[in-house]
ZAMI-206485 format. One record per residue: x, y, z of N, C-alpha, C in turn; chain; residue number from 1. Coordinates in Angstrom, 3 decimals, always signed. Layout:
% ZAMI-206485
{n_X: X&n_Y: Y&n_Z: Z&ca_X: X&ca_Y: Y&ca_Z: Z&c_X: X&c_Y: Y&c_Z: Z&ch: A&i: NUM} .
...
This chain:
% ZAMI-206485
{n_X: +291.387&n_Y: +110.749&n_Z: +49.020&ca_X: +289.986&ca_Y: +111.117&ca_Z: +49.162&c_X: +289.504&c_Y: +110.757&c_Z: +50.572&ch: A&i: 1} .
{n_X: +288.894&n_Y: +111.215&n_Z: +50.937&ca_X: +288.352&ca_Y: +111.820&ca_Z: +52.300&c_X: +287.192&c_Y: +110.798&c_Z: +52.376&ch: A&i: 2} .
{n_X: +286.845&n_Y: +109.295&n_Z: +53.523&ca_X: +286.297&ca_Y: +108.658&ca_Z: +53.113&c_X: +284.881&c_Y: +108.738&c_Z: +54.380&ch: A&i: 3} .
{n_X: +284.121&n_Y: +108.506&n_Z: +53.664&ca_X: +282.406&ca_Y: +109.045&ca_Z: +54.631&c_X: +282.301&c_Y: +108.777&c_Z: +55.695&ch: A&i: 4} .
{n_X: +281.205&n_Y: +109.045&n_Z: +56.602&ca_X: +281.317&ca_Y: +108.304&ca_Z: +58.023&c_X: +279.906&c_Y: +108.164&c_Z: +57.590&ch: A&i: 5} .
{n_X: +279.316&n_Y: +107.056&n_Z: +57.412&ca_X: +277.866&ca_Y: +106.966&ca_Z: +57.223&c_X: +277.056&c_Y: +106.471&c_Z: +58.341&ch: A&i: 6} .
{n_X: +276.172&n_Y: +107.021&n_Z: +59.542&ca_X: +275.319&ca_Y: +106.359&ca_Z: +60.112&c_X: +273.986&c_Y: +106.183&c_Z: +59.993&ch: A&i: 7} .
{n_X: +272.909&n_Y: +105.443&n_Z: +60.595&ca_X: +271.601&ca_Y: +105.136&ca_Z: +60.113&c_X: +270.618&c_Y: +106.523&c_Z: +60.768&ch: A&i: 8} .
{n_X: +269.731&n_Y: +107.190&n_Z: +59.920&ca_X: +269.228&ca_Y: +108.168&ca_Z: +60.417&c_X: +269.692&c_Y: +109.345&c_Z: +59.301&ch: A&i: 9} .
{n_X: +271.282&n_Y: +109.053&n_Z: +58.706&ca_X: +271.609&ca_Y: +109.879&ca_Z: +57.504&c_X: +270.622&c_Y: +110.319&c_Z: +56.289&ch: A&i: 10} .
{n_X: +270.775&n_Y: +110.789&n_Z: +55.837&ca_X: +270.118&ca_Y: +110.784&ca_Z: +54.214&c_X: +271.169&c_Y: +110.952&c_Z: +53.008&ch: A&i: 11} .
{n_X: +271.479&n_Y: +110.273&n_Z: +52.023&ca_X: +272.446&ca_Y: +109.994&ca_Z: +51.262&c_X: +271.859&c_Y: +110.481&c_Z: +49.975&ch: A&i: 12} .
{n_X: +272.767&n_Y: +111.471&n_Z: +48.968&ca_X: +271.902&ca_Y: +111.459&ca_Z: +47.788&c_X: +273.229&c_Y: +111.228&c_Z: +46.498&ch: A&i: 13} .
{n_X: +272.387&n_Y: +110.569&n_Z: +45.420&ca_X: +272.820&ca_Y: +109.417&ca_Z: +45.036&c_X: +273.025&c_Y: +110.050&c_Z: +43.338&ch: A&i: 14} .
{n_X: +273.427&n_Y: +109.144&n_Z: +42.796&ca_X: +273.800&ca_Y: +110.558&ca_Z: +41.189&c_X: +272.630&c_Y: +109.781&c_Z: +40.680&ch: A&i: 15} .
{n_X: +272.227&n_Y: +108.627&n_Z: +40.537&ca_X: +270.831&ca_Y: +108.082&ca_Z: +40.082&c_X: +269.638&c_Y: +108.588&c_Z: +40.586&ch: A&i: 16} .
{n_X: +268.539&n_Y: +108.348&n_Z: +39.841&ca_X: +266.924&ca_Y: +109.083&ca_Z: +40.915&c_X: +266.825&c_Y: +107.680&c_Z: +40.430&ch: A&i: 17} .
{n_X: +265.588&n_Y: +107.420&n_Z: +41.570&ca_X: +264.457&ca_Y: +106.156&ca_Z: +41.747&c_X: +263.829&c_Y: +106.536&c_Z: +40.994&ch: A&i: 18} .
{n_X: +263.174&n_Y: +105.130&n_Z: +40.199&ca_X: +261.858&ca_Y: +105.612&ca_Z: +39.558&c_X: +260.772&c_Y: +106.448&c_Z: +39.736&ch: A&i: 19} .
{n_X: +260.971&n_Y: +106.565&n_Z: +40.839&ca_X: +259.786&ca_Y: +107.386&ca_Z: +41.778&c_X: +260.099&c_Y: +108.711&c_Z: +41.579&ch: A&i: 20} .
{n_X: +261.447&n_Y: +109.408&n_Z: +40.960&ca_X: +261.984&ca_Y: +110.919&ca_Z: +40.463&c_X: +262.745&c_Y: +111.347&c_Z: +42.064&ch: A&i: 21} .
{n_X: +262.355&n_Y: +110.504&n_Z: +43.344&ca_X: +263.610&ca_Y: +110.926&ca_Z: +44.176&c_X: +265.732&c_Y: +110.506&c_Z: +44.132&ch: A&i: 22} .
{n_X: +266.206&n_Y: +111.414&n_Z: +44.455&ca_X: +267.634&ca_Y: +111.201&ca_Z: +44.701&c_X: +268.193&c_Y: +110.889&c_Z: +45.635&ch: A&i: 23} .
{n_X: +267.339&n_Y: +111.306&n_Z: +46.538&ca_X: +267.505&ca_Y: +110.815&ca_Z: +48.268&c_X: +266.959&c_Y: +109.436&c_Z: +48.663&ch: A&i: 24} .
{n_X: +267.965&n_Y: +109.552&n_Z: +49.673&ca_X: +267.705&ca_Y: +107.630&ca_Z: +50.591&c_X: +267.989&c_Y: +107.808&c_Z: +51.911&ch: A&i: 25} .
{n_X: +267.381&n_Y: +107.805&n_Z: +52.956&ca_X: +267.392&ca_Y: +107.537&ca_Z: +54.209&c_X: +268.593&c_Y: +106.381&c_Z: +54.841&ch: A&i: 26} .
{n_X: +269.451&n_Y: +106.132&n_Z: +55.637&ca_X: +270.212&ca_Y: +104.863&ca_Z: +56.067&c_X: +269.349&c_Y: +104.359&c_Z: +56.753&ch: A&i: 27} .
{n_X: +269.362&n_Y: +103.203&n_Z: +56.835&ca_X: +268.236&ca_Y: +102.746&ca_Z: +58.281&c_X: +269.379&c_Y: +101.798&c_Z: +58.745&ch: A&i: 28} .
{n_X: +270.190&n_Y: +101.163&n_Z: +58.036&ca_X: +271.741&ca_Y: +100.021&ca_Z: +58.678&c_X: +272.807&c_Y: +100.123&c_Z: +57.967&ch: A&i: 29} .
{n_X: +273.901&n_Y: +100.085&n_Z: +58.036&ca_X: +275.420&ca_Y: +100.143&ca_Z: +57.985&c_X: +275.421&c_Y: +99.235&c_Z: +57.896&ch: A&i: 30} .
{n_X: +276.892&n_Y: +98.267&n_Z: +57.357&ca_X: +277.853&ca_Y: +97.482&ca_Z: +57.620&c_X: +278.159&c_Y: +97.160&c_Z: +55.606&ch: A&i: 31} .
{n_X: +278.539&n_Y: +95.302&n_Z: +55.770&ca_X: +278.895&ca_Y: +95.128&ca_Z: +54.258&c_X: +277.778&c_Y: +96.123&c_Z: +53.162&ch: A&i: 32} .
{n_X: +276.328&n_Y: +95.565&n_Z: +53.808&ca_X: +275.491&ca_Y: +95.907&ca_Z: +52.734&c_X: +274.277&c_Y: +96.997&c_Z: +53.880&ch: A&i: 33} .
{n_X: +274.287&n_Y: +98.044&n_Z: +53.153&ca_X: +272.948&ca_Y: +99.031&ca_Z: +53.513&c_X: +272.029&c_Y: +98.920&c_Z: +53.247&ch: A&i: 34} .
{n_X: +270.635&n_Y: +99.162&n_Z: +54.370&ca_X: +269.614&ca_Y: +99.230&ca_Z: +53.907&c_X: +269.006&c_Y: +100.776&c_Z: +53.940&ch: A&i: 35} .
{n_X: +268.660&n_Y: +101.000&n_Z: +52.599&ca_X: +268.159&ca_Y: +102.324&ca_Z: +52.239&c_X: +266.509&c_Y: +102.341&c_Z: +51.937&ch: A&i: 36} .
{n_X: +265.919&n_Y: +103.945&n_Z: +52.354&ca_X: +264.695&ca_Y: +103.963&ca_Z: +52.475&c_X: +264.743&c_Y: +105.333&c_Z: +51.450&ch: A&i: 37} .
{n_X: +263.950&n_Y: +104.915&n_Z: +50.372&ca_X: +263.683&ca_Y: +106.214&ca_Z: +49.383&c_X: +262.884&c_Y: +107.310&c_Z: +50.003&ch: A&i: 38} .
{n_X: +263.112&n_Y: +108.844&n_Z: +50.542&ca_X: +262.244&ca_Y: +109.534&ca_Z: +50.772&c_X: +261.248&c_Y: +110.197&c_Z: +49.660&ch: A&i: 39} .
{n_X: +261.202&n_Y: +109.655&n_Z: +48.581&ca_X: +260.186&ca_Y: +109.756&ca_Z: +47.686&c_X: +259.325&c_Y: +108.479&c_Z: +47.836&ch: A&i: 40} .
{n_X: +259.297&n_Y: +107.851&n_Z: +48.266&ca_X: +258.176&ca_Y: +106.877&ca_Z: +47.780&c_X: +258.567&c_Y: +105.620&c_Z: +48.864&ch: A&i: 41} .
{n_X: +259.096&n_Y: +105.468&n_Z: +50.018&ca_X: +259.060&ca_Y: +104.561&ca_Z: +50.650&c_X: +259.594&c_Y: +103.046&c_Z: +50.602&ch: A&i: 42} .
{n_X: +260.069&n_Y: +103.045&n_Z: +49.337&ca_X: +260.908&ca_Y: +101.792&ca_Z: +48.648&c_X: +262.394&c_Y: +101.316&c_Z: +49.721&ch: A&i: 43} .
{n_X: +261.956&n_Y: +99.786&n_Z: +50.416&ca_X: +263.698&ca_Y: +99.702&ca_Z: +51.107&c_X: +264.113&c_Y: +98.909&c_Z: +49.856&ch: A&i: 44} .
{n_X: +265.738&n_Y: +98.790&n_Z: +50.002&ca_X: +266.669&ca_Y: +97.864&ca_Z: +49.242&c_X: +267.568&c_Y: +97.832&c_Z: +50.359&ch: A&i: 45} .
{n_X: +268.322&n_Y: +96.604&n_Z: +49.672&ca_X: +269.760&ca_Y: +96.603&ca_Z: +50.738&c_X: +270.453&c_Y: +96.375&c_Z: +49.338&ch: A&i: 46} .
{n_X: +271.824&n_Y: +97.103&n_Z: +48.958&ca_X: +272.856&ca_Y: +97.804&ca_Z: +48.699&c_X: +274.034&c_Y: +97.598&c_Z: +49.126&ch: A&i: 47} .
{n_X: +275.395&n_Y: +96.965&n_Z: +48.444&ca_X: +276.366&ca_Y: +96.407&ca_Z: +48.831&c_X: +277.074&c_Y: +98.153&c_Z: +49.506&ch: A&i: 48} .
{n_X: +278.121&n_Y: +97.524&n_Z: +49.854&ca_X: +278.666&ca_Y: +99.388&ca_Z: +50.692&c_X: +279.600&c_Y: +99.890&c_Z: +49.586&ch: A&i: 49} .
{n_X: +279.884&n_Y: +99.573&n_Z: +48.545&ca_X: +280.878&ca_Y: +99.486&ca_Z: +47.834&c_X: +280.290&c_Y: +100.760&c_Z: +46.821&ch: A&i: 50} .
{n_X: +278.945&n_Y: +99.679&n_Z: +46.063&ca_X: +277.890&ca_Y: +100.623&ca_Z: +45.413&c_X: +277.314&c_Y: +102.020&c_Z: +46.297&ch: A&i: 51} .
{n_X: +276.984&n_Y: +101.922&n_Z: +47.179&ca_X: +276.532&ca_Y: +102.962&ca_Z: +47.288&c_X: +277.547&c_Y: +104.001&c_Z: +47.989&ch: A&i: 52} .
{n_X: +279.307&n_Y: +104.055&n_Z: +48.284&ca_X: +280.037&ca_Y: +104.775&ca_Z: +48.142&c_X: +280.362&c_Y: +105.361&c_Z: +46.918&ch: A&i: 53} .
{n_X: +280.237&n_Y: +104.341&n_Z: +45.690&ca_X: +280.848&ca_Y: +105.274&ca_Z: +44.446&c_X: +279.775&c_Y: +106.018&c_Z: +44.048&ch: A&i: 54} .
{n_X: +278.509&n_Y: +105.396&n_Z: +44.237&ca_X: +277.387&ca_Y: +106.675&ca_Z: +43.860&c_X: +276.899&c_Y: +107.572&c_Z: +45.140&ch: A&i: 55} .
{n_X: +277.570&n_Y: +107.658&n_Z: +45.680&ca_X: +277.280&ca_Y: +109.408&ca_Z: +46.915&c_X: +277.288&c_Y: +110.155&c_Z: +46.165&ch: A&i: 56} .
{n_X: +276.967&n_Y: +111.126&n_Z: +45.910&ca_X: +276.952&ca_Y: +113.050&ca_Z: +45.891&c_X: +277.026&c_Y: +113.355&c_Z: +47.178&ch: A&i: 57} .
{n_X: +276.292&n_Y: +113.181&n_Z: +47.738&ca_X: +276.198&ca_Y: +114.542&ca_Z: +48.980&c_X: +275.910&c_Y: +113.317&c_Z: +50.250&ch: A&i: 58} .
{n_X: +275.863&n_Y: +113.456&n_Z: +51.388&ca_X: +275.969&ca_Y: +113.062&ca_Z: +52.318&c_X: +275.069&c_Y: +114.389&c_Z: +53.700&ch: A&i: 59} .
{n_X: +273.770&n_Y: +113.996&n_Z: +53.921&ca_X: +273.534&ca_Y: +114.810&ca_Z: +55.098&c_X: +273.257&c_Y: +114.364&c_Z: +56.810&ch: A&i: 60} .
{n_X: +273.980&n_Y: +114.442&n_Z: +57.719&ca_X: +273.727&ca_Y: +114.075&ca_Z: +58.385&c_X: +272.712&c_Y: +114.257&c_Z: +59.427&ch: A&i: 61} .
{n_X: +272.302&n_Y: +113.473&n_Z: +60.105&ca_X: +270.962&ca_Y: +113.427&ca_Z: +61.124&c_X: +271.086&c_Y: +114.442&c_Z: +61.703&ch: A&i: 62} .
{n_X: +270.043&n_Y: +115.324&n_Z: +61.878&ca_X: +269.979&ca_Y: +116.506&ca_Z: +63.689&c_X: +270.381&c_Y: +116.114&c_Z: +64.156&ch: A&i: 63} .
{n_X: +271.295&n_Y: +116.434&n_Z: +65.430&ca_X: +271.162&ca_Y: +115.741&ca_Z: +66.858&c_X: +269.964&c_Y: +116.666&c_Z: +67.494&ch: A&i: 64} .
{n_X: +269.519&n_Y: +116.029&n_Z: +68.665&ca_X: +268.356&ca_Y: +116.717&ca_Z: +69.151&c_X: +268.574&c_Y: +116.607&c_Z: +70.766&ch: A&i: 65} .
């Protein structure tokens, strides 16, 4: 399996929704543990890297501009 390249600026969507009914999460940091920003509702967490590889779906990466 083909393993992610995740950087901060990504948006990650996740097989769970937030309470908030979003699926999407913004990266804002990399490394052991991520910190994710719900684009439904503004909620951060930090997230071991482990967890939030087995729950990816989809992976979109930033514009470049």
């Amino acid at each position: 399996m083909e393993r992610l390249n995740y950087e901060p600026g990504d948006v990650v969507r996740l097989k769970k929704p937030h309470p908030c009914g979003s699926y999407e999460w913004e990266i804002l940091r990399v490394g052991m543990d991520f910190r994710l920003k719900c684009t439904g509702c503004g909620h951060m967490i930090m997230v071991p890297r482990k967890t939030v590889e087995k729950s990816t779906k989809e992976l979109k990466k930033k514009e470049k501009s």
